[in-house]
mmJSON file of the N, C-alpha and C atoms, coordinates in Angstrom:
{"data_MODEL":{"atom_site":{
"group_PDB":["ATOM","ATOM","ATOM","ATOM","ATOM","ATOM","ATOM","ATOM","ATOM","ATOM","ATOM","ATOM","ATOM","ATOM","ATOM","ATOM","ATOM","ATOM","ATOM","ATOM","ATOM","ATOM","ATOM","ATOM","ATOM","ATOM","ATOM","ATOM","ATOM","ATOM","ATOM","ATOM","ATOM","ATOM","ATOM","ATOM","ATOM","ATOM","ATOM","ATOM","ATOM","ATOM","ATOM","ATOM","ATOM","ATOM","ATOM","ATOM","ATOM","ATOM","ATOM","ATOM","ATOM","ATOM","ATOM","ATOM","ATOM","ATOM","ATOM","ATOM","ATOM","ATOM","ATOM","ATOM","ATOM","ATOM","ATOM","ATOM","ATOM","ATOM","ATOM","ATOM","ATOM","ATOM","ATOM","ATOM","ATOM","ATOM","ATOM","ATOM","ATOM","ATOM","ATOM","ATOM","ATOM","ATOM","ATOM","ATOM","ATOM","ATOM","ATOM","ATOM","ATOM","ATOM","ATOM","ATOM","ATOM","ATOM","ATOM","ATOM","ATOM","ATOM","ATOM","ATOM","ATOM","ATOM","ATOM","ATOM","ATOM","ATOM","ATOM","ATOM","ATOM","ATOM","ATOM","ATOM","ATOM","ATOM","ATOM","ATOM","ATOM","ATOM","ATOM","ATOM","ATOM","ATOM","ATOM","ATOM","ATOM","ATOM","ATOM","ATOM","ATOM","ATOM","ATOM","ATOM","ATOM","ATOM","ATOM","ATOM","ATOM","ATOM","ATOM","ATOM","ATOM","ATOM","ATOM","ATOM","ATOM","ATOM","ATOM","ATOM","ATOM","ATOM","ATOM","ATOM","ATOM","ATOM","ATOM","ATOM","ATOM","ATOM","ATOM","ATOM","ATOM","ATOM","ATOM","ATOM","ATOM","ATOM","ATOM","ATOM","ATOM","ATOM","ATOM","ATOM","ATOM","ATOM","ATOM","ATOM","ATOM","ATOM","ATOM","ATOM","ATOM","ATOM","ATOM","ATOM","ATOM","ATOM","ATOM","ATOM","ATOM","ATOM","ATOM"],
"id":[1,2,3,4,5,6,7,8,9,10,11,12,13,14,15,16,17,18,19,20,21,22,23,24,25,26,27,28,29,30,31,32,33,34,35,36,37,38,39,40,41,42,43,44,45,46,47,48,49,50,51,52,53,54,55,56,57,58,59,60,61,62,63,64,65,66,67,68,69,70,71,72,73,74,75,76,77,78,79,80,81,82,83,84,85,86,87,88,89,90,91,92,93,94,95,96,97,98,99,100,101,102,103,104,105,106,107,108,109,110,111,112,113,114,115,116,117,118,119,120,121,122,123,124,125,126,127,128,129,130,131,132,133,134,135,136,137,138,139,140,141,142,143,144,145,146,147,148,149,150,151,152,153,154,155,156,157,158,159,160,161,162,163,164,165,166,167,168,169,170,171,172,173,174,175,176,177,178,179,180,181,182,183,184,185,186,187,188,189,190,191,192,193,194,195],
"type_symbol":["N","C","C","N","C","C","N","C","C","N","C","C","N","C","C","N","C","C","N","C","C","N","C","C","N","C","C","N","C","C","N","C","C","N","C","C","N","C","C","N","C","C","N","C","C","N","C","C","N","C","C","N","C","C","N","C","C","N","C","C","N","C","C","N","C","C","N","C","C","N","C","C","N","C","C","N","C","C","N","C","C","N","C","C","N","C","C","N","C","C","N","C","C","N","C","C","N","C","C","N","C","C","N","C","C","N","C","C","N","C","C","N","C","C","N","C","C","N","C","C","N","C","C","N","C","C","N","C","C","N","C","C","N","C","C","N","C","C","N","C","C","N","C","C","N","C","C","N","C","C","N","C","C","N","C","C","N","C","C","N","C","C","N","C","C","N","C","C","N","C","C","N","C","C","N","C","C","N","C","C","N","C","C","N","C","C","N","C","C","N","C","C","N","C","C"],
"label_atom_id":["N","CA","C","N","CA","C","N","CA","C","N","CA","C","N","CA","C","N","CA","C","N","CA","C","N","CA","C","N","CA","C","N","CA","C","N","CA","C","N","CA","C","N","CA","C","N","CA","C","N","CA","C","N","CA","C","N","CA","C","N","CA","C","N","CA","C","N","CA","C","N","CA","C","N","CA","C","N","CA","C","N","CA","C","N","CA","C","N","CA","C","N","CA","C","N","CA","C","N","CA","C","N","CA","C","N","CA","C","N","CA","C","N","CA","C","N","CA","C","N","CA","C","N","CA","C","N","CA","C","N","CA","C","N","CA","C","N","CA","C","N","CA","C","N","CA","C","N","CA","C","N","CA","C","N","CA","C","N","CA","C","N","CA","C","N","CA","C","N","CA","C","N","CA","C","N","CA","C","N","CA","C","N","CA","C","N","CA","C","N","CA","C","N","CA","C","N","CA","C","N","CA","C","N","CA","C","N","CA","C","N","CA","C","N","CA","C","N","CA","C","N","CA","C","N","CA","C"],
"label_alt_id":[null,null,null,null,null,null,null,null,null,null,null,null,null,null,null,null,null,null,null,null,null,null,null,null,null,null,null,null,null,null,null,null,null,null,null,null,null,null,null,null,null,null,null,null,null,null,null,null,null,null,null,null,null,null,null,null,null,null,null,null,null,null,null,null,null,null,null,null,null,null,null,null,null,null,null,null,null,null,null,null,null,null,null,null,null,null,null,null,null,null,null,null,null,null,null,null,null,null,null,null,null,null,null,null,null,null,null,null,null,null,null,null,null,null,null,null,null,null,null,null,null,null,null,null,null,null,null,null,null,null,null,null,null,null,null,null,null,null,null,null,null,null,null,null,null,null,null,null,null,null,null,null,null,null,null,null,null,null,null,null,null,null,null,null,null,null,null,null,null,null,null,null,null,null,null,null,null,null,null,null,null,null,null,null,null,null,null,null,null,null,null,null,null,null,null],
"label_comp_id":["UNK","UNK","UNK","UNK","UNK","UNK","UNK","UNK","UNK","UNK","UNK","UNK","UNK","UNK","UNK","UNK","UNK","UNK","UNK","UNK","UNK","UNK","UNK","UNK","UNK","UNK","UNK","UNK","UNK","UNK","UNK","UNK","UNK","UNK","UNK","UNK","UNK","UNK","UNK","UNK","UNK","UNK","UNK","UNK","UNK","UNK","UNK","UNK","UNK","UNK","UNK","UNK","UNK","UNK","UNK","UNK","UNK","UNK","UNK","UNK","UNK","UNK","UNK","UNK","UNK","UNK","UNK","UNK","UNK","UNK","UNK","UNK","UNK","UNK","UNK","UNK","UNK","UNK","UNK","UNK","UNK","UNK","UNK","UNK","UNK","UNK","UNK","UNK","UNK","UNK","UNK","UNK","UNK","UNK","UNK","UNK","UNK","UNK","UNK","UNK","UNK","UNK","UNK","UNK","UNK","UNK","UNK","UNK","UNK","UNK","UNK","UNK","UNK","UNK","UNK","UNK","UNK","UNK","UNK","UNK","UNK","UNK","UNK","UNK","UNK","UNK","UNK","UNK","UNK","UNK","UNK","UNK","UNK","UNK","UNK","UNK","UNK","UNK","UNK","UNK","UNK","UNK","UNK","UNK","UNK","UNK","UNK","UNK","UNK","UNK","UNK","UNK","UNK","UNK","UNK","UNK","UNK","UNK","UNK","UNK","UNK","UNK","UNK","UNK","UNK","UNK","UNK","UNK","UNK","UNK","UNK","UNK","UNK","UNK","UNK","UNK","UNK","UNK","UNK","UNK","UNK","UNK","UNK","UNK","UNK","UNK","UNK","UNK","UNK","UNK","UNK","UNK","UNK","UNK","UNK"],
"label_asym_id":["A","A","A","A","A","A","A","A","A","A","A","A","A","A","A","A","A","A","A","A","A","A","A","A","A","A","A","A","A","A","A","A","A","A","A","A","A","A","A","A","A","A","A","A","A","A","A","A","A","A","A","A","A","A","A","A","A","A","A","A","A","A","A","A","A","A","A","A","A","A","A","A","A","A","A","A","A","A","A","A","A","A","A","A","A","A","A","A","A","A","A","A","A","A","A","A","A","A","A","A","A","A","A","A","A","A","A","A","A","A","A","A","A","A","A","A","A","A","A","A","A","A","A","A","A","A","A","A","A","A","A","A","A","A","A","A","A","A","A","A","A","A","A","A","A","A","A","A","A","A","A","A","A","A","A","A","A","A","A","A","A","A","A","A","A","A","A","A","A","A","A","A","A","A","A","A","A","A","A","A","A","A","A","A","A","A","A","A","A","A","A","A","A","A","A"],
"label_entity_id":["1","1","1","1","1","1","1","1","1","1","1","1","1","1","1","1","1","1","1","1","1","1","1","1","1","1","1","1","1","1","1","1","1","1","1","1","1","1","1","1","1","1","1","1","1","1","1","1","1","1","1","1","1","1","1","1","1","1","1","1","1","1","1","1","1","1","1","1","1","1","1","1","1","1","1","1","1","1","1","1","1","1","1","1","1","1","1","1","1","1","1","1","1","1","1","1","1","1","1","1","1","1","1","1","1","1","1","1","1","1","1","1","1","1","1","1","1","1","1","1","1","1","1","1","1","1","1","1","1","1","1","1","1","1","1","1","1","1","1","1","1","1","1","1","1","1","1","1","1","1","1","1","1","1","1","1","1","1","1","1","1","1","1","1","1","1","1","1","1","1","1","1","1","1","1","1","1","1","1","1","1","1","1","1","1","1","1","1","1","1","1","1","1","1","1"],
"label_seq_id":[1,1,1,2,2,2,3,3,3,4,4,4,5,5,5,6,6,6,7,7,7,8,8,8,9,9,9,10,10,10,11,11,11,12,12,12,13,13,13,14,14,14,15,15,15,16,16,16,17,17,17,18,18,18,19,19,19,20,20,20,21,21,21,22,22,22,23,23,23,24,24,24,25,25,25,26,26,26,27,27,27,28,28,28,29,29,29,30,30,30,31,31,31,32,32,32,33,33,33,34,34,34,35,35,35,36,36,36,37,37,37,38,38,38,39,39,39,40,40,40,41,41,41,42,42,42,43,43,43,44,44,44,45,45,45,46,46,46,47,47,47,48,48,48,49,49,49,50,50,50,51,51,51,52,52,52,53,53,53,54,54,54,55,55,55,56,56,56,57,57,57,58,58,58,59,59,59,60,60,60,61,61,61,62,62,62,63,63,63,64,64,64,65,65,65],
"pdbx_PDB_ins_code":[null,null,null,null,null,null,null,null,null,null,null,null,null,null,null,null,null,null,null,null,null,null,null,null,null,null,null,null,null,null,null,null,null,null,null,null,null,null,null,null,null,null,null,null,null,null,null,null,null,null,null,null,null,null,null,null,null,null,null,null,null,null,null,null,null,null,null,null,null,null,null,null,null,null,null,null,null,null,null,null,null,null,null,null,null,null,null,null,null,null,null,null,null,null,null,null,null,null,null,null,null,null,null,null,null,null,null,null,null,null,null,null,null,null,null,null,null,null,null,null,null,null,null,null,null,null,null,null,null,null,null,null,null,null,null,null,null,null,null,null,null,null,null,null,null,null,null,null,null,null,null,null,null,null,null,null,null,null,null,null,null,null,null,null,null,null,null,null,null,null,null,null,null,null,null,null,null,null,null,null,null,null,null,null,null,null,null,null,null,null,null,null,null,null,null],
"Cartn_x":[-148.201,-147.648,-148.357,-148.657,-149.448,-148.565,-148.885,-148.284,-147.542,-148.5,-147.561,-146.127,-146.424,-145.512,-144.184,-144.648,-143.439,-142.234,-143.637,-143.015,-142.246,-142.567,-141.911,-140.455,-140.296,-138.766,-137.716,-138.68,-137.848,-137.549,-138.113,-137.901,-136.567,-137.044,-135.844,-134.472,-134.556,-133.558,-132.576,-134.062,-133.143,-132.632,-132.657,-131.929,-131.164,-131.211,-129.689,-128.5,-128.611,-128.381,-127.763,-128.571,-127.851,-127.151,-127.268,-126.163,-124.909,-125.062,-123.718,-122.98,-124.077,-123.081,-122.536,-122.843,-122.643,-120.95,-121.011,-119.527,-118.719,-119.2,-118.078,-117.507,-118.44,-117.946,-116.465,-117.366,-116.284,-115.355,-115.29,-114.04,-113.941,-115.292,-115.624,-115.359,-115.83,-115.926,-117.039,-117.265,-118.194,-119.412,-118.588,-119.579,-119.984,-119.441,-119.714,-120.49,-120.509,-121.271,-122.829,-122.727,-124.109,-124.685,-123.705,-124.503,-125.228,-124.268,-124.823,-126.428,-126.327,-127.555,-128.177,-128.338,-129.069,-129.936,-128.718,-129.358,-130.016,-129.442,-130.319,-131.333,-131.593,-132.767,-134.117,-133.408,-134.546,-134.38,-133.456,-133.847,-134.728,-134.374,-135.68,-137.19,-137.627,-138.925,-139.269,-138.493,-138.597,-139.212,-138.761,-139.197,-140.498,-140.267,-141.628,-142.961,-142.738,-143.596,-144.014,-143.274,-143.492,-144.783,-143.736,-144.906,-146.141,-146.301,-147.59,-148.492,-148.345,-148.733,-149.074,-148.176,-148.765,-149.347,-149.422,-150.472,-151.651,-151.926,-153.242,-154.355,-155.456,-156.873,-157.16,-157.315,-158.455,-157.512,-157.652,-156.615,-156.804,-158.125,-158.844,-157.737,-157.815,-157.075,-155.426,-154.925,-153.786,-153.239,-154.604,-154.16,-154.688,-155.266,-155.237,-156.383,-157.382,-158.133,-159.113],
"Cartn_y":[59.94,58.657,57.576,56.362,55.655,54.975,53.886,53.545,52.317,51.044,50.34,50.646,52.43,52.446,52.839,53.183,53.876,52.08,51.238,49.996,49.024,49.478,48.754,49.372,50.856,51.621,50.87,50.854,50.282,49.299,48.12,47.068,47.049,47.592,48.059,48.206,49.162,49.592,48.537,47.673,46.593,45.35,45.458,44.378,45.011,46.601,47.464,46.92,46.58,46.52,45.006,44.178,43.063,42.678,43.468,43.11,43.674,44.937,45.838,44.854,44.191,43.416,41.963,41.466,40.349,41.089,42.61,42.701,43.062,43.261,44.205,42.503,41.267,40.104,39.779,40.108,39.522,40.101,41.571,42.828,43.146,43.047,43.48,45.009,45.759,47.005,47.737,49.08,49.599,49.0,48.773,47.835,49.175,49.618,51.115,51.767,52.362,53.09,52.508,51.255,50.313,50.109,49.906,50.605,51.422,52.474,54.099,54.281,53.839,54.233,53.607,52.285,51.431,51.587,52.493,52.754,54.182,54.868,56.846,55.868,55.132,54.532,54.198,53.676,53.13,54.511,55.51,56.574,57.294,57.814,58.907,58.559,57.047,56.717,55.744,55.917,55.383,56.626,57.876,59.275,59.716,59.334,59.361,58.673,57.466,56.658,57.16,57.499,58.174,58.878,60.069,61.291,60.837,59.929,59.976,59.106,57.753,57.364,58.766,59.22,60.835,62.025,62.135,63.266,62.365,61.156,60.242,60.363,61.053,60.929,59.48,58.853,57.525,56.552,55.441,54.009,53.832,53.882,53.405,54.311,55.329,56.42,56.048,55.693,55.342,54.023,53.369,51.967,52.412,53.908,53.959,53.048,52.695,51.927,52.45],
"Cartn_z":[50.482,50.102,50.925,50.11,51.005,51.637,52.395,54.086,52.549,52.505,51.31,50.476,50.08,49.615,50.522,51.867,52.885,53.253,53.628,53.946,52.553,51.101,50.771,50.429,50.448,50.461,51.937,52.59,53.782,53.855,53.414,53.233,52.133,51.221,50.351,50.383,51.525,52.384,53.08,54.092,54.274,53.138,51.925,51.26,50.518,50.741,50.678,51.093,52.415,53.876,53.83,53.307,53.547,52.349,51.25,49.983,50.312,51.033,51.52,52.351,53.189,54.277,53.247,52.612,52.065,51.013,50.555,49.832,51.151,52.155,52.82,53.652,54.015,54.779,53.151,51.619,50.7,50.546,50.83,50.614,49.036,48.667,47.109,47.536,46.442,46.197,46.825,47.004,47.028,48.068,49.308,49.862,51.261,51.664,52.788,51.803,50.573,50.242,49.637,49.96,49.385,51.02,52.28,53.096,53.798,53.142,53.637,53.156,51.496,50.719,51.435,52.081,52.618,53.62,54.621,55.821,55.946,54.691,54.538,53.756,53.593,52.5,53.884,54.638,56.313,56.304,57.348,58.057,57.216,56.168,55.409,55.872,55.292,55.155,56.402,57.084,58.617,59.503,58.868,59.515,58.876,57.727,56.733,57.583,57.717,58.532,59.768,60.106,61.484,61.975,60.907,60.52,60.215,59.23,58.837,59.954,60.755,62.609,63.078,63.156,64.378,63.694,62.344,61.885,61.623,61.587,61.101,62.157,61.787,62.543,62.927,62.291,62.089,61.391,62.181,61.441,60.166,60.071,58.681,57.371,58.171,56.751,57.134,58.011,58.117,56.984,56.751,56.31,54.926,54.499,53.319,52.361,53.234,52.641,52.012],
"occupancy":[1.0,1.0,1.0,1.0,1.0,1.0,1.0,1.0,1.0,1.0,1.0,1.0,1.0,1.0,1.0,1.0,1.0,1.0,1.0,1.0,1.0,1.0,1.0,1.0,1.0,1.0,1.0,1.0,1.0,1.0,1.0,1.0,1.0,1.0,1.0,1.0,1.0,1.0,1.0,1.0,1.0,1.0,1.0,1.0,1.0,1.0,1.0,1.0,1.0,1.0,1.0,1.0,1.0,1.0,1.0,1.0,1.0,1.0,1.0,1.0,1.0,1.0,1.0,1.0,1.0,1.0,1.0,1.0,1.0,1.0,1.0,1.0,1.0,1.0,1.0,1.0,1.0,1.0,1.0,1.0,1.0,1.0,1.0,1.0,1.0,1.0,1.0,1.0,1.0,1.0,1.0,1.0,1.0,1.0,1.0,1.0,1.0,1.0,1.0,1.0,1.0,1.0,1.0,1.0,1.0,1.0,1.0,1.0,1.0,1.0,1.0,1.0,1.0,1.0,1.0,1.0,1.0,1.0,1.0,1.0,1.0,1.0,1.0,1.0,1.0,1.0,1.0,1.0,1.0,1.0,1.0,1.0,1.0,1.0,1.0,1.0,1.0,1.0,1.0,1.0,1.0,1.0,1.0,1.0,1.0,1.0,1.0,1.0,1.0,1.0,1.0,1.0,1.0,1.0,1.0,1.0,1.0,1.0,1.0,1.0,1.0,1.0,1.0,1.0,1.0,1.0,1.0,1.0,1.0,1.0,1.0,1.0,1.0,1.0,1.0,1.0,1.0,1.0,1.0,1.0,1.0,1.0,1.0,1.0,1.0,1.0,1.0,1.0,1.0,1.0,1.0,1.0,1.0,1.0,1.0],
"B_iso_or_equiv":[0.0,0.0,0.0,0.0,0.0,0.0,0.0,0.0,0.0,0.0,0.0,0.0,0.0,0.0,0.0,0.0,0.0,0.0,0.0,0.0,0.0,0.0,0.0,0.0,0.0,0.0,0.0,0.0,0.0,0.0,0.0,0.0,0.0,0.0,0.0,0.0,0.0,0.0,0.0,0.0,0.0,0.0,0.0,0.0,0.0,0.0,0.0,0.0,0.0,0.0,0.0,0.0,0.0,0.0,0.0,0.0,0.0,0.0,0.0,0.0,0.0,0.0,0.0,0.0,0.0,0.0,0.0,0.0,0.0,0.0,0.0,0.0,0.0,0.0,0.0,0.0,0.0,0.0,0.0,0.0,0.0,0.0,0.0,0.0,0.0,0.0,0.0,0.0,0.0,0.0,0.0,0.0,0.0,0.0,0.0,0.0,0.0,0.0,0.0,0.0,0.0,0.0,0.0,0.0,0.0,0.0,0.0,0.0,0.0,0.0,0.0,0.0,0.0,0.0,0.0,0.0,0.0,0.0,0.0,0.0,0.0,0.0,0.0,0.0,0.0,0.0,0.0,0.0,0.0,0.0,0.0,0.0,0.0,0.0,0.0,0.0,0.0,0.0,0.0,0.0,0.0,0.0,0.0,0.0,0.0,0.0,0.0,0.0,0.0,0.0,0.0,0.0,0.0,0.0,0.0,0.0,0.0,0.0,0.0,0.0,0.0,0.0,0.0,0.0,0.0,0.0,0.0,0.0,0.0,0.0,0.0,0.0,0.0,0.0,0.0,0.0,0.0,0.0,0.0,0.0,0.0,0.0,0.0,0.0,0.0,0.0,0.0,0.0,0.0,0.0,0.0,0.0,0.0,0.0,0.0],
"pdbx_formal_charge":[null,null,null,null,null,null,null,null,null,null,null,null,null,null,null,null,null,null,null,null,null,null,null,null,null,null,null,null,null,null,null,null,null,null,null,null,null,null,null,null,null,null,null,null,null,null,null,null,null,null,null,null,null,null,null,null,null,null,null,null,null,null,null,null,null,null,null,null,null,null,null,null,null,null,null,null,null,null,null,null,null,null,null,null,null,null,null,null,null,null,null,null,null,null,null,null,null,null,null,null,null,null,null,null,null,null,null,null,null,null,null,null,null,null,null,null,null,null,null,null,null,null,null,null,null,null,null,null,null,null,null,null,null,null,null,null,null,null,null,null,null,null,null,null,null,null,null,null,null,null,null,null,null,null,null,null,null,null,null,null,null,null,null,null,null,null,null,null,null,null,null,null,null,null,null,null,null,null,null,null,null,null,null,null,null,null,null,null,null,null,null,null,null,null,null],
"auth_seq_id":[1,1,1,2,2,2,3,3,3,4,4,4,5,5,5,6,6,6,7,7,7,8,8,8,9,9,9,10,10,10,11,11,11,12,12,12,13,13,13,14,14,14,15,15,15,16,16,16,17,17,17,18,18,18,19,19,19,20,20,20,21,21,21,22,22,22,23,23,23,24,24,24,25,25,25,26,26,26,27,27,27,28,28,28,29,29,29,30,30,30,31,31,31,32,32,32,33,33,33,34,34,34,35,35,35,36,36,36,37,37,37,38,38,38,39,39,39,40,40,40,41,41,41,42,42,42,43,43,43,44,44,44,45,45,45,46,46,46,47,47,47,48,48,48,49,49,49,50,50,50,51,51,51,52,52,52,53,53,53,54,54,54,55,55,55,56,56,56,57,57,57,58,58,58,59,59,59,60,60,60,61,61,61,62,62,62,63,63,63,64,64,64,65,65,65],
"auth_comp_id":["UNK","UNK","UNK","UNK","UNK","UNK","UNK","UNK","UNK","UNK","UNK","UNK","UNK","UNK","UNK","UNK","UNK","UNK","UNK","UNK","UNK","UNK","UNK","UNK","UNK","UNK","UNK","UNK","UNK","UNK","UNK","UNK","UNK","UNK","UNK","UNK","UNK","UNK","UNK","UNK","UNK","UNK","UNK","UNK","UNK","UNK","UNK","UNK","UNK","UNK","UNK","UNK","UNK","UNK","UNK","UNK","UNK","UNK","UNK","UNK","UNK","UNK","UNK","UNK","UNK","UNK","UNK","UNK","UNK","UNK","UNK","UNK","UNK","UNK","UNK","UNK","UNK","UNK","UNK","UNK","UNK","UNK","UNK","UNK","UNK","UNK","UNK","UNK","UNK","UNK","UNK","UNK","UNK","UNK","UNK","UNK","UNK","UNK","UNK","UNK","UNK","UNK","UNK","UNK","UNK","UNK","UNK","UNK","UNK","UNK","UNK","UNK","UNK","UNK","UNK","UNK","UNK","UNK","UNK","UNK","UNK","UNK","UNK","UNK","UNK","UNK","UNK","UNK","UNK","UNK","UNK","UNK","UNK","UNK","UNK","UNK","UNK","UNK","UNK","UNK","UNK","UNK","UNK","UNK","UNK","UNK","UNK","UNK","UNK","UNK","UNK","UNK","UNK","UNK","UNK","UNK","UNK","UNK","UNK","UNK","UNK","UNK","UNK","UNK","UNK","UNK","UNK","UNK","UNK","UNK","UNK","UNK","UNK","UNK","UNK","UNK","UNK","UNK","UNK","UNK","UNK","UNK","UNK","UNK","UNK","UNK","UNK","UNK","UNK","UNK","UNK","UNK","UNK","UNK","UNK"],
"auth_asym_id":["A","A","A","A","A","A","A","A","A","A","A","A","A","A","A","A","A","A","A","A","A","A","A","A","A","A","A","A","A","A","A","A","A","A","A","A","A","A","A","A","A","A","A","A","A","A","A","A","A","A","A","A","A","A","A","A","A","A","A","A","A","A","A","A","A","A","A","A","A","A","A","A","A","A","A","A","A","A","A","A","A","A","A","A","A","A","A","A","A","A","A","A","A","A","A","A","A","A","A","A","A","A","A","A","A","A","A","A","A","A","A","A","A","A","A","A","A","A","A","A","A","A","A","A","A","A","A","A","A","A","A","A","A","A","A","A","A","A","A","A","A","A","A","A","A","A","A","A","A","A","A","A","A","A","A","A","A","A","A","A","A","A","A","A","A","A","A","A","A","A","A","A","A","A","A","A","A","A","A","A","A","A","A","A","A","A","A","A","A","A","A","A","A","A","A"],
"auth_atom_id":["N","CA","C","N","CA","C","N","CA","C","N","CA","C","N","CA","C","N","CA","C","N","CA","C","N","CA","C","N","CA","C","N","CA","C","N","CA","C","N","CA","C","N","CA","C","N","CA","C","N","CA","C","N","CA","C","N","CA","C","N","CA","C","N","CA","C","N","CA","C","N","CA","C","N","CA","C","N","CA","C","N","CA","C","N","CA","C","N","CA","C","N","CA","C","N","CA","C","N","CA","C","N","CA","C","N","CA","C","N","CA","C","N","CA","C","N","CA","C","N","CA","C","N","CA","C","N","CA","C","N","CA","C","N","CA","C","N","CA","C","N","CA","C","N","CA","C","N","CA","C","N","CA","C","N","CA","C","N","CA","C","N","CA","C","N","CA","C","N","CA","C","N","CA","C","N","CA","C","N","CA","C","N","CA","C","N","CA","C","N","CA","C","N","CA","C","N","CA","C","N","CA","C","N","CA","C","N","CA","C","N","CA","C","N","CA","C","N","CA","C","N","CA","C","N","CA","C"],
"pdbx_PDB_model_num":[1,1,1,1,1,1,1,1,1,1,1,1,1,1,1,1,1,1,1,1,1,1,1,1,1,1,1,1,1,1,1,1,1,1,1,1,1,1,1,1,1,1,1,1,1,1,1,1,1,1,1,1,1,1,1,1,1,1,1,1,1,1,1,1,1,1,1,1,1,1,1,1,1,1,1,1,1,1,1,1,1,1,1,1,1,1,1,1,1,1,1,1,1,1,1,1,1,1,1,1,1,1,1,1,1,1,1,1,1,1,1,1,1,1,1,1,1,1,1,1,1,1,1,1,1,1,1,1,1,1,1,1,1,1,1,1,1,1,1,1,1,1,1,1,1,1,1,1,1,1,1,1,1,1,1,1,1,1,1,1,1,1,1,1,1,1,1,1,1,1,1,1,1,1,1,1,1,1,1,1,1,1,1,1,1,1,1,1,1,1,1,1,1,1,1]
}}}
Protein backbone atom coordinates (compact mmCIF):
# COMPACT_ATOMS: atom_id res chain seq x y z
CA UNK A 1 0.00 0.00 0.00
CA UNK A 2 1.44 3.20 -0.87
CA UNK A 3 2.38 5.74 1.95
CA UNK A 4 -0.52 8.39 0.19
CA UNK A 5 -2.82 5.92 0.59
CA UNK A 6 -1.86 4.97 4.49
CA UNK A 7 -2.04 8.95 5.20
CA UNK A 8 -5.18 9.57 3.59
CA UNK A 9 -7.21 6.54 5.81
CA UNK A 10 -5.82 8.38 8.70
CA UNK A 11 -6.65 11.45 7.99
CA UNK A 12 -9.93 9.88 7.45
CA UNK A 13 -9.95 8.60 10.62
CA UNK A 14 -9.43 11.86 12.00
CA UNK A 15 -12.69 13.46 10.49
CA UNK A 16 -14.21 10.22 11.91
CA UNK A 17 -13.13 11.62 15.01
CA UNK A 18 -14.26 14.94 14.84
CA UNK A 19 -17.89 14.21 13.48
CA UNK A 20 -18.18 11.66 16.51
CA UNK A 21 -17.13 14.48 18.71
CA UNK A 22 -19.42 17.10 17.17
CA UNK A 23 -22.81 14.25 17.94
CA UNK A 24 -21.59 13.20 21.21
CA UNK A 25 -20.99 17.57 22.34
CA UNK A 26 -25.04 17.36 20.54
CA UNK A 27 -26.20 13.98 22.32
CA UNK A 28 -27.34 12.83 18.78
CA UNK A 29 -27.20 9.22 18.23
CA UNK A 30 -24.61 6.92 17.47
CA UNK A 31 -21.97 9.20 18.38
CA UNK A 32 -19.38 6.48 20.66
CA UNK A 33 -19.69 4.18 17.94
CA UNK A 34 -18.66 6.91 15.11
CA UNK A 35 -15.81 7.27 17.51
CA UNK A 36 -14.68 3.94 17.98
CA UNK A 37 -14.68 3.45 14.01
CA UNK A 38 -12.73 6.61 14.07
CA UNK A 39 -10.15 5.87 16.27
CA UNK A 40 -9.70 1.67 15.05
CA UNK A 41 -9.68 3.72 11.69
CA UNK A 42 -6.03 5.84 13.05
CA UNK A 43 -4.82 2.71 15.08
CA UNK A 44 -4.94 0.06 12.13
CA UNK A 45 -3.12 2.33 9.50
CA UNK A 46 -1.21 4.22 12.08
CA UNK A 47 0.43 0.57 12.65
CA UNK A 48 0.29 0.13 8.98
CA UNK A 49 2.51 3.20 8.66
CA UNK A 50 4.68 2.20 10.97
CA UNK A 51 5.51 -0.96 9.57
CA UNK A 52 6.10 0.18 6.39
CA UNK A 53 9.08 3.45 8.06
CA UNK A 54 10.84 0.34 9.61
CA UNK A 55 10.74 -2.39 6.85
CA UNK A 56 11.73 0.59 4.10
CA UNK A 57 15.42 0.34 2.67
CA UNK A 58 15.72 3.69 0.95
CA UNK A 59 13.42 6.95 1.46
CA UNK A 60 13.05 7.19 -2.12
CA UNK A 61 10.94 3.80 -2.00
CA UNK A 62 9.34 4.93 1.17
CA UNK A 63 7.86 7.96 -0.68
CA UNK A 64 6.91 5.55 -3.39
CA UNK A 65 8.21 7.58 -6.06
Amino acid sequence: MKIKHLLAFIIFGFIFNIIGTLFKIQHWPYASEILTIGTLIKVIFGILLIYKILTTDKFKDFLNL
